[in-house]
C-alpha positions in Angstrom: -72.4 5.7 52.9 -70.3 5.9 55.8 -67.8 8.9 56.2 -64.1 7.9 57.0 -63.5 7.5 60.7 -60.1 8.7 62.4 -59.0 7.4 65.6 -57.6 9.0 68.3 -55.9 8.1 71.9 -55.7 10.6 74.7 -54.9 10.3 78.4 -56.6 13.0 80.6 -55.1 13.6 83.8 -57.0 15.5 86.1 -55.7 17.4 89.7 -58.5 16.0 92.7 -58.7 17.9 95.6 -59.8 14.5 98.1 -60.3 11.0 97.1 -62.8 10.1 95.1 -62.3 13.0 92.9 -65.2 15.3 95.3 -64.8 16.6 99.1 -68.4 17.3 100.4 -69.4 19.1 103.3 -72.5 20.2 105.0 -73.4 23.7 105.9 -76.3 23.9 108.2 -79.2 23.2 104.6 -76.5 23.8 102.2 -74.0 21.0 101.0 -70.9 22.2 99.4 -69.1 20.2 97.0 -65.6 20.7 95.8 -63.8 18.5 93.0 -62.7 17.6 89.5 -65.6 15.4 89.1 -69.3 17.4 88.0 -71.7 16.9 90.7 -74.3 17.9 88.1 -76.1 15.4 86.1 -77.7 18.8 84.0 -75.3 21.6 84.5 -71.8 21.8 83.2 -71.7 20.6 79.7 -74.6 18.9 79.2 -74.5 20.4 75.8 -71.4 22.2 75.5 -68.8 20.3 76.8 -65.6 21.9 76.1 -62.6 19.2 76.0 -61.7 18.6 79.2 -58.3 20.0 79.9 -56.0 18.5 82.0 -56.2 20.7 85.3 -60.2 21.1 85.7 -62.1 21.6 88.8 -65.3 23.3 90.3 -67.6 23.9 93.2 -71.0 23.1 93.9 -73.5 24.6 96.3 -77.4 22.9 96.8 -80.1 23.4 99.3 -82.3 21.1 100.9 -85.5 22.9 98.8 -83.8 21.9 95.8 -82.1 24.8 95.0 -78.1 24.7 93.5 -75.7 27.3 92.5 -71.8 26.7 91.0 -69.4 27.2 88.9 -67.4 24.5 86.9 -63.4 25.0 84.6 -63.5 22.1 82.1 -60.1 23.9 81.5 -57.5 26.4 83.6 -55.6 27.1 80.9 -52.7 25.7 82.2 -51.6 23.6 79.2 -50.1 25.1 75.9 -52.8 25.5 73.6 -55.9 25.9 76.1 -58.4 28.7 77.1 -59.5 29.5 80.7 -63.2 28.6 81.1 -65.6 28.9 83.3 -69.4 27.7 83.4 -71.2 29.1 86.3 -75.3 27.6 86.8 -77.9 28.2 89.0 -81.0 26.0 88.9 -83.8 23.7 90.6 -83.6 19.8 91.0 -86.8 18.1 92.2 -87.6 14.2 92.8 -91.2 13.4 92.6 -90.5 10.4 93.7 -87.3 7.6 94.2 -87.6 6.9 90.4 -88.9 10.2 89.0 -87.9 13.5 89.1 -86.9 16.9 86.9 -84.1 19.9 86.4 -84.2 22.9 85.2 -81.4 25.7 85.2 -79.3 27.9 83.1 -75.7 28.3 82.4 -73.3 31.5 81.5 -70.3 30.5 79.6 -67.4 33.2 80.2 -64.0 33.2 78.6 -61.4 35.6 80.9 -58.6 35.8 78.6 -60.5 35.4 75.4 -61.3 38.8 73.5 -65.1 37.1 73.1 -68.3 37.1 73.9 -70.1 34.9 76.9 -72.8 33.1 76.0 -76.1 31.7 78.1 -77.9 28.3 78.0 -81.2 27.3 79.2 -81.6 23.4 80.1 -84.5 21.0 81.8 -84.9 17.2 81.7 -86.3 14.2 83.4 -84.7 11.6 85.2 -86.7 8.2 85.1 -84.8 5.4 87.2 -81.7 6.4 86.9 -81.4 7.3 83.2 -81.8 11.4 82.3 -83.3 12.9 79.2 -82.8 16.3 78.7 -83.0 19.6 76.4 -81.5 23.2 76.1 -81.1 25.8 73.9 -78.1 28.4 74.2 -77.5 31.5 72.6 -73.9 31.9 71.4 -72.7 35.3 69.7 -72.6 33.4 66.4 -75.8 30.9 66.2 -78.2 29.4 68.2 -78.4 25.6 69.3 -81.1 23.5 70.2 -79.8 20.2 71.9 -81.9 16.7 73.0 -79.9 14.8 75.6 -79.9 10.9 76.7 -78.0 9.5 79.3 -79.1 5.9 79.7 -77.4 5.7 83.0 -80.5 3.4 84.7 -79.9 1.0 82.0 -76.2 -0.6 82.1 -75.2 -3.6 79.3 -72.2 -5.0 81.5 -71.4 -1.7 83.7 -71.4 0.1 80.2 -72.9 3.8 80.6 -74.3 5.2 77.3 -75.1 8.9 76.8 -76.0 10.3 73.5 -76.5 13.9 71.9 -78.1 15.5 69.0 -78.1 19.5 68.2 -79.0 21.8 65.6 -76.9 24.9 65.1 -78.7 27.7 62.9 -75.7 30.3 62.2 -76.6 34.3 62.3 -74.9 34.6 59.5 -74.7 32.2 56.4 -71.3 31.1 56.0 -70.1 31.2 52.7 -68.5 27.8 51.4 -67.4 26.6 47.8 -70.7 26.4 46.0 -73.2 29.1 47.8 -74.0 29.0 51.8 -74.9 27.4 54.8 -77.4 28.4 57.0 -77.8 26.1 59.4 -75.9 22.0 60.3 -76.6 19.7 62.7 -73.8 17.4 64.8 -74.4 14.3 67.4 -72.2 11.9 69.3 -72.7 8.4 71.5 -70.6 7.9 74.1 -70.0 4.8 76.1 -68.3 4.9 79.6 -67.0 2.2 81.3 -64.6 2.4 85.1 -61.9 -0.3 85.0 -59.1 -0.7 87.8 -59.4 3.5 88.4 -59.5 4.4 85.1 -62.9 6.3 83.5 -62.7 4.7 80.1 -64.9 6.8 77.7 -65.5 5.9 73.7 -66.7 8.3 72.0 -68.3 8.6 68.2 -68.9 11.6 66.8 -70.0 13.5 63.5 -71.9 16.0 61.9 -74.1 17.1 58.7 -71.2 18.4 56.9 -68.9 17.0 54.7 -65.7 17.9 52.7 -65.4 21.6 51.9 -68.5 22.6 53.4 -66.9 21.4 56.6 -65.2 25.1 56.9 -69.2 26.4 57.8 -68.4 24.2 61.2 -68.4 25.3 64.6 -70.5 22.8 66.6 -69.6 21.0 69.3 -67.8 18.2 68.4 -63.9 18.6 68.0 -64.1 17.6 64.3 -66.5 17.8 61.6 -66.4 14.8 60.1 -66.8 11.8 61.7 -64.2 10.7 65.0 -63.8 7.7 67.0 -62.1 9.1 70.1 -60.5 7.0 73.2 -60.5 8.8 76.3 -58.6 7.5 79.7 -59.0 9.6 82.4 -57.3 8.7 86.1 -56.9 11.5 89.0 -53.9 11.8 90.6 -54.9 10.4 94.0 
């Protein structure tokens, strides 16, 4: 039995720095990259991604071994409501080939002007002609997650990207709810991307294990526990 579905219609604006959302430079065997865009297919939130504020931006730094460094805002904290954050990564990205290759890295979460604590991440996939399929596992100061990641990027139904998620939260603490505790939930989401006349179109469906009062035990990552149909339009400014 299907769980009631809520719909909801948000326009993301995002400040670029250069056209095409990324300005890239070379540095003797480093290549910078600075936009609003990620310019890593693994890195920032690949398993934690934070709601995208308006004003979001990052920097990227790669060397020819295969060797990256950056850090990435999904949010400045510049709208009412929103937190500062910033992801910074370091990791290795290796093609064994022009259709195979792998990733692996880790990510520190850090909150400035949040009295809370940072939190690590450990990821590592495989990218097989064009599509990615990855996995982490992240220590928060509350629970641990283990994530399995799909982006079927190789594989495009009418230009229509599909990327899904599944993770497994297992809390420190039981959380007490109406009727004993919960240990432990699980949450996933598809998403299906599509670029029309500028615009990043993004639908996204999302839900979790829990359900009606036990939904107070959640703090995955989806913005709601039960299930959400959200419509995302996101345009930069130039």
């Amino acid at each position: 039995m299907l769980k009631p579905s809520h719909l909801l219609l948000g326009t993301l604006l995002s400040c670029s720095v250069a056209n095409a959302q990324i300005f890239q430079r070379e540095l003797g065997d480093f290549d910078l990259k600075l936009g609003t865009t990620p310019s890593r297919s693994m890195a920032q939130g690949l398993v934690k991604p934070a709601s995208t504020g308006s004003f979001h931006g990052g920097l990227d730094l790669s060397h020819d071994s295969g060797f990256y460094a950056g850090q990435w805002a999904p949010s400045m904290g510049l709208s009412p409501g929103a937190n500062l954050e910033v992801d910074s990564y370091l990791g290795f990205k290796q093609p064994f080939d022009n259709t195979l290759g792998y990733e692996v890295g880790m990510i520190h979460y850090s909150y400035p002007k949040v009295d809370t604590l940072d939190s690590q991440e450990f990821f590592g996939g495989l990218t097989f002609l064009g599509s990615r399929f990855g996995a982490a596992f992240s220590n928060d100061p509350d629970k641990q997650n283990s994530t399995v990641f799909a982006d079927l990027g190789g594989n495009q139904p009418f230009g229509i990207g599909i990327s899904m998620k599944y993770t497994t939260h297992q809390l420190n603490t039981p959380a007490s709810v109406d009727g004993g505790y919960i240990g432990s939930f699980t949450d996933w989401s598809v998403q299906l991307s599509r670029p029309f006349m500028g615009v990043d179109l993004n639908l996204i469906y999302s839900d979790s294990s829990l359900s009606g009062s036990d939904c107070s035990a959640y703090s995955g990552h989806n913005s709601q526990c039960d299930g959400l149909v959200t419509l995302k339009a996101e345009r930069p400014f130039y």
